[in-house]
PASEBA-1860 file (N, C-alpha, C; in nm, 3 decimals):
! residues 120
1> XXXXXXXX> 1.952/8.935/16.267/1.879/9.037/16.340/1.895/9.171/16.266 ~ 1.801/9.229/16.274/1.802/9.353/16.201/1.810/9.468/16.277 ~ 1.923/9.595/16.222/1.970/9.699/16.278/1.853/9.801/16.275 ~ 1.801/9.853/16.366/1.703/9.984/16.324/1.762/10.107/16.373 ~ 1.663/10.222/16.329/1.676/10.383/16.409/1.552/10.407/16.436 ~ 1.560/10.448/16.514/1.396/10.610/16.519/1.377/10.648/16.367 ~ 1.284/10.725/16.377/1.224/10.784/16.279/1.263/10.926/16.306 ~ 1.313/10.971/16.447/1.369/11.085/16.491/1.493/11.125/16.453
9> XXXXXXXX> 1.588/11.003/16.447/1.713/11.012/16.418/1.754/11.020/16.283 ~ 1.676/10.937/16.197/1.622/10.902/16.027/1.633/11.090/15.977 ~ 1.514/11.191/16.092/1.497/11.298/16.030/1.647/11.381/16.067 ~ 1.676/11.368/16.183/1.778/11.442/16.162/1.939/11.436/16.075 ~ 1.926/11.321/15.998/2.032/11.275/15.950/1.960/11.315/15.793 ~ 1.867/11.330/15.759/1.819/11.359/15.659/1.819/11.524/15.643 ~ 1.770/11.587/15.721/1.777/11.699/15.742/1.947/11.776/15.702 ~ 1.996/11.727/15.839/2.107/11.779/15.887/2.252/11.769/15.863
17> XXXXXXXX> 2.255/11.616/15.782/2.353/11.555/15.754/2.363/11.484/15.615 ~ 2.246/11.451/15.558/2.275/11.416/15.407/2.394/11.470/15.302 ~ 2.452/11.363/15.248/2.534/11.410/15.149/2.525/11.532/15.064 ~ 2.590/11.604/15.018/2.556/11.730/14.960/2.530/11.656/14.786 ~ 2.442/11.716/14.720/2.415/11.670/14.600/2.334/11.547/14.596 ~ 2.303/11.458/14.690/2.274/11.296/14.681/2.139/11.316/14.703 ~ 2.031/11.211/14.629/1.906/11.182/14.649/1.877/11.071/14.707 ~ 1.761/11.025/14.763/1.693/10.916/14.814/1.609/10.812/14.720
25> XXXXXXXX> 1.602/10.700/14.719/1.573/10.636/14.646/1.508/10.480/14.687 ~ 1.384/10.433/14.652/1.342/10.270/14.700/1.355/10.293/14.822 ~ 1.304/10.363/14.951/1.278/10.350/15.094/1.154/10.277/15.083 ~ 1.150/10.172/15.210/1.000/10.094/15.172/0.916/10.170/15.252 ~ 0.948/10.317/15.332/0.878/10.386/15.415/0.855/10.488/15.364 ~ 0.707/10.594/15.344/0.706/10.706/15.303/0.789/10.816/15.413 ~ 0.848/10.893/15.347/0.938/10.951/15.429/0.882/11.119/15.414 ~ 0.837/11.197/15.299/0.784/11.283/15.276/0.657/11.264/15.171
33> XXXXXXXX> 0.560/11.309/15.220/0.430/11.347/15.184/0.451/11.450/14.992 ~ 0.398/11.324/14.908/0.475/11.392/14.772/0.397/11.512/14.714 ~ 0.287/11.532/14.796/0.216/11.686/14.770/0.302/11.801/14.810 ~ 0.340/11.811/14.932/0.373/11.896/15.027/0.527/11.906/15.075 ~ 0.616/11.756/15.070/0.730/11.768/15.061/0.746/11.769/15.191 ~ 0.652/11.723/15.325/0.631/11.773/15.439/0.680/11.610/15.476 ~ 0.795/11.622/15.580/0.851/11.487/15.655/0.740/11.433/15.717 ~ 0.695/11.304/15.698/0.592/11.247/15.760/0.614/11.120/15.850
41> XXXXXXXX> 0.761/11.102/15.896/0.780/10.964/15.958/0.739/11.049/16.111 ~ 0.706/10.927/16.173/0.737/10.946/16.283/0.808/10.991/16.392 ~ 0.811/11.045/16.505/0.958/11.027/16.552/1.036/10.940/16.592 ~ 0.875/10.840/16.689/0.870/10.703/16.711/0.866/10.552/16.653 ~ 0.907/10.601/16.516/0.902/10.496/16.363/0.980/10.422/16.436 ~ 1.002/10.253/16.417/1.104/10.203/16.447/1.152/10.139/16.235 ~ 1.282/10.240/16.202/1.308/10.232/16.087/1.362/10.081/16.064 ~ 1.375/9.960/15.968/1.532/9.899/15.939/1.579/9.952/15.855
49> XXXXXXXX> 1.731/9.932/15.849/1.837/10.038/15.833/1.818/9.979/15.687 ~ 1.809/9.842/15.660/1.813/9.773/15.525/1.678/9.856/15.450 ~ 1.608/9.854/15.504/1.473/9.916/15.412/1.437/10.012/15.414 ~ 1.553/10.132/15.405/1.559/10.302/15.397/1.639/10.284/15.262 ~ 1.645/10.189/15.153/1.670/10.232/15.018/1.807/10.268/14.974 ~ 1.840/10.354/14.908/1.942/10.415/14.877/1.978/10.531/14.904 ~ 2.121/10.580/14.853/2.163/10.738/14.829/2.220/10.735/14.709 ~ 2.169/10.806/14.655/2.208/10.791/14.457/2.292/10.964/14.444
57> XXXXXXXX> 2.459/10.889/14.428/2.555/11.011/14.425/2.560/11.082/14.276 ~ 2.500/11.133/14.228/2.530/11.199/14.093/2.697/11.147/14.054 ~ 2.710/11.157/13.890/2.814/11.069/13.846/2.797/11.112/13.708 ~ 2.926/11.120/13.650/2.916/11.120/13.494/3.035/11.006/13.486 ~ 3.015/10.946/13.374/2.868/10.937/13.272/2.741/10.895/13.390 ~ 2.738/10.816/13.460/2.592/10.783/13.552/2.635/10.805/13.685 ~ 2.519/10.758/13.749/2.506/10.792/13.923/2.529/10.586/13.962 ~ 2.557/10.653/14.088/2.642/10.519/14.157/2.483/10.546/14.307
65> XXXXXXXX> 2.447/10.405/14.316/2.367/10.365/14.422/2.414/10.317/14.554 ~ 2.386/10.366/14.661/2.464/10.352/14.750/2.363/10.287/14.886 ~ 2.376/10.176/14.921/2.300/10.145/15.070/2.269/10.247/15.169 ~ 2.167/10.291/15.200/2.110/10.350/15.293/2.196/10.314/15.419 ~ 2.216/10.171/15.449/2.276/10.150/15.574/2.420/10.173/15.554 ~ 2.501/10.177/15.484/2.633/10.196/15.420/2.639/10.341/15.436 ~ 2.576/10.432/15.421/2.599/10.526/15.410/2.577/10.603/15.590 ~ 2.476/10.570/15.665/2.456/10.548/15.777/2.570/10.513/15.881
73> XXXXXXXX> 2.643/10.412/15.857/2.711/10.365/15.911/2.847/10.416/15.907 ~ 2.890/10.473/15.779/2.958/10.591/15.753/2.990/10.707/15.797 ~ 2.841/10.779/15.828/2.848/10.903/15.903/2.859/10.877/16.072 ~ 2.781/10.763/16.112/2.809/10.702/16.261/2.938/10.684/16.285 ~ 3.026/10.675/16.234/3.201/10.619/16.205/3.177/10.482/16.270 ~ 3.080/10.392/16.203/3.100/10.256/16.221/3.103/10.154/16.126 ~ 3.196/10.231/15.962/3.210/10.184/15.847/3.367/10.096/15.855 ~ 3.331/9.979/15.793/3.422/9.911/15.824/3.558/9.975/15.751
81> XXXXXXXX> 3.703/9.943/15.807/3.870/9.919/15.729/3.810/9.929/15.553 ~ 3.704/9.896/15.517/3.669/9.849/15.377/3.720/9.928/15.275 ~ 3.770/9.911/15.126/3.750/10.010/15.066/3.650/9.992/14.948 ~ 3.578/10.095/14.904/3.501/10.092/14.782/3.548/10.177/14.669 ~ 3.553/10.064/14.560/3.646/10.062/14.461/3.542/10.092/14.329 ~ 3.566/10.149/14.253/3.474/10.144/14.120/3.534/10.057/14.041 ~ 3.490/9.990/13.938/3.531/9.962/13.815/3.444/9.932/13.703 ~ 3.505/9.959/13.569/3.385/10.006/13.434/3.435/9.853/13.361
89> XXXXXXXX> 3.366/9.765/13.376/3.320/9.617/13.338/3.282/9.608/13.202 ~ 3.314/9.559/13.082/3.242/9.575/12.969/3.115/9.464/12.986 ~ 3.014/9.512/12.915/2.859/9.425/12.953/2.859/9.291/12.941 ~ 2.971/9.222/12.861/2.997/9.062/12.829/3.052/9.002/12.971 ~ 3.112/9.070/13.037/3.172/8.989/13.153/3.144/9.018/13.274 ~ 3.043/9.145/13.300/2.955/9.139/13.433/2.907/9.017/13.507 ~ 2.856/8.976/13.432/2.820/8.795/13.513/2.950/8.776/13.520 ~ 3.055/8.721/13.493/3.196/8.670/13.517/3.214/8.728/13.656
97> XXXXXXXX> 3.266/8.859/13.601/3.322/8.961/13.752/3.236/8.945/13.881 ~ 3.099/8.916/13.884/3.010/8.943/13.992/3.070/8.797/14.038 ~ 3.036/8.667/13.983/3.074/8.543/14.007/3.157/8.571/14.118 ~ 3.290/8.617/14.038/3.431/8.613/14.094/3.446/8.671/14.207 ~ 3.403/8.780/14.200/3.369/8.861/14.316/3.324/8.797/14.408 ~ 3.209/8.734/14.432/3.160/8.647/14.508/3.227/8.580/14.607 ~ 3.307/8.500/14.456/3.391/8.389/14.553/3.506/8.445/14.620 ~ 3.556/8.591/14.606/3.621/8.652/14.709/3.571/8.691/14.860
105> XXXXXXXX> 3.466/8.689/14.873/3.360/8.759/14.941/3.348/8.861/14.945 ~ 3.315/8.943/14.846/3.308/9.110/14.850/3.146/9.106/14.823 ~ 3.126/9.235/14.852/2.969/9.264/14.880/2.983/9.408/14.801 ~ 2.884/9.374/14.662/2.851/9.532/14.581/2.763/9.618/14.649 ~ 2.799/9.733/14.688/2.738/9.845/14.737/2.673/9.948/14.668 ~ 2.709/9.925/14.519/2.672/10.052/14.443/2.688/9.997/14.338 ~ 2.652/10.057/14.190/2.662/10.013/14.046/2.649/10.099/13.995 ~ 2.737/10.120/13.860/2.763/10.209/13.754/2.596/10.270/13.694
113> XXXXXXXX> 2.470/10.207/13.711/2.341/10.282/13.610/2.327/10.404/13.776 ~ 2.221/10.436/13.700/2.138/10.530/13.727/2.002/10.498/13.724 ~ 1.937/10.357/13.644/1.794/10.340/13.636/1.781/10.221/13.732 ~ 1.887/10.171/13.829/1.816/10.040/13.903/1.911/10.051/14.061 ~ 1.858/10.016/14.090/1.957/9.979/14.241/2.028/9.876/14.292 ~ 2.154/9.878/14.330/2.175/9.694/14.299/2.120/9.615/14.380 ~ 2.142/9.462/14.318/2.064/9.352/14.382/2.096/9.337/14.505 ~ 2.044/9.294/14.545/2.074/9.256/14.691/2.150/9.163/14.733
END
């Protein structure tokens, strides 16, 4: 079953509460009008939390991609005990680590680029 918000609540968390420095990224909903920059959801939108995209945290060397609902759930204080951990993987053993990962059951929230968002 899928978690939603308003389109009311969407604006005021966008507005009012967004990360300082962080952008939006892959929402499957237009959220601002790209002429005008003018909020165009609804108030009455019924959002899913999964298909509001990302929050892309600036980063050197790159930016780290972050779940829309992860980040949501965060500011709600209904983010799990979890912790999120970075680590710089050399490119030969990414497939390895993700594998492994797997079979721990951990769930990637974010990734070292800046040009993609992670998989799902």
């Amino acid at each position: 079953m899928s978690r939603t918000i308003t389109g009311a609540e969407f604006r005021d968390f966008y507005r009012n509460h967004w990360p300082k420095g962080c952008w939006h990224e892959d929402a499957e909903y237009e959220i601002e009008d790209e002429d005008t920059g003018d909020y165009v959801l609804p108030d009455d939108a019924v959002l899913d939390l999964k298909r509001l995209g990302y929050v892309v945290k600036p980063g050197e060397p790159t930016d780290t991609w972050l779940a829309f609902e992860d980040v949501w759930d965060e500011w709600k204080g209904k983010a799990s005990a979890d912790e999120i951990m970075t680590w710089r993987v050399p490119a030969g053993l990414r497939s390895q680590v993700v594998e492994f990962m797997d079979r721990l059951g951990l769930r990637q929230v974010g990734q070292d680029k800046g040009d993609q968002p992670p998989a799902p």
